[in-house]
C-alpha positions in Angstrom: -34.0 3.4 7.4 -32.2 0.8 9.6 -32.8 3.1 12.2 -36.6 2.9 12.2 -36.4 -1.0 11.2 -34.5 -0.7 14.7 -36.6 0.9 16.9 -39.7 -1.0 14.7 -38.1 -4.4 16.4 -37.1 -3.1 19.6 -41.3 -1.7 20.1 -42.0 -5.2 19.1 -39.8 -6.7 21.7 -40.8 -4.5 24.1 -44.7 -4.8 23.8 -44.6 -9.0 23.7 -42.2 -9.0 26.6 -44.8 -6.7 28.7 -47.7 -9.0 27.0 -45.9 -11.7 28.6 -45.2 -10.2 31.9 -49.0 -9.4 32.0 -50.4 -12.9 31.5 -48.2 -14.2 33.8 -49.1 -12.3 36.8 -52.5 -12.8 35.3 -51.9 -16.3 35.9 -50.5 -15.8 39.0 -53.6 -13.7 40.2 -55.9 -16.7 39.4 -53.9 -18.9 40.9 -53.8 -17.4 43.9 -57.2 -16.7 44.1 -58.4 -20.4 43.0 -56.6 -21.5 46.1 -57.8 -18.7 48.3 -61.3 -20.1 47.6 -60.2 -23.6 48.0 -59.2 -22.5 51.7 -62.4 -20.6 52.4 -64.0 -24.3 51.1 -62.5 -26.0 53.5 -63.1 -23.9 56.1 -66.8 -23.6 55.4 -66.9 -27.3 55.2 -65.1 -28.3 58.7 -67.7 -25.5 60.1 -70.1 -27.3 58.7 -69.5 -30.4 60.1 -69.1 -28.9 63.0 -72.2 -27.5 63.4 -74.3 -30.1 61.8 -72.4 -32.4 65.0 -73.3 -29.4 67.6 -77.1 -30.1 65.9 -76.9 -33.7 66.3 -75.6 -33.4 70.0 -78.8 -30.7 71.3 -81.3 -32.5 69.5 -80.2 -35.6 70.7 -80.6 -33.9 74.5 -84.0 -32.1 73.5 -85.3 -35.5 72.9 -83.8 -37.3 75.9 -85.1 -34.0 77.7 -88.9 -34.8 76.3 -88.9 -38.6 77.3 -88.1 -37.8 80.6 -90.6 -34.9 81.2 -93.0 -37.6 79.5 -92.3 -40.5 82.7 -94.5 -40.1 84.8 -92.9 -40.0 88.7 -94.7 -41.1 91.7 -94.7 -38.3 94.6 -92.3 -39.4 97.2 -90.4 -42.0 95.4 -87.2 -41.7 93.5 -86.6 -40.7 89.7 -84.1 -42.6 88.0 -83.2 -39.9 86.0 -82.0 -37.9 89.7 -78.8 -40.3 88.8 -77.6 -38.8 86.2 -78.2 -35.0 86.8 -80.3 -34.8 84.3 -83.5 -34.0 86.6 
């Protein structure tokens, strides 16, 4: 009898100890991946940003582009925009 009492406690033991192993790396897993996404976040942010600026910067020229192939320029005479290379 004390015998299977025995082994009765030690399977007890034994199952919440593994129970408790497998919530903790189940823990850890989520962890890990909760900050794995915070990364890929971040990085999709700053890339983002950088090509909303990239954006910003060619319409910016297509519009300095269109004003200047909207001035008219006199045959013979000088454009203005022949200073800054952007003729």
């Amino acid at each position: 009898m004390v015998v299977l009492i025995s082994f009765i406690c030690i399977a007890l033991t034994a199952s919440v100890a593994y129970a408790a192993f497998v919530y903790g790396r189940q823990i850890g897993y989520t962890k890990r991946d909760n900050e794995a996404l915070k990364d890929d976040k971040k990085a999709m942010q700053d890339h983002i940003e950088t090509l909303t600026l990239e954006y910003m910067q060619l319409e910016t020229q297509y519009k300095q582009e269109q004003h200047d192939k909207a001035r008219p320029v006199n045959p013979g005479s000088w454009d203005p925009s022949q200073l800054n290379a952007r003729g």
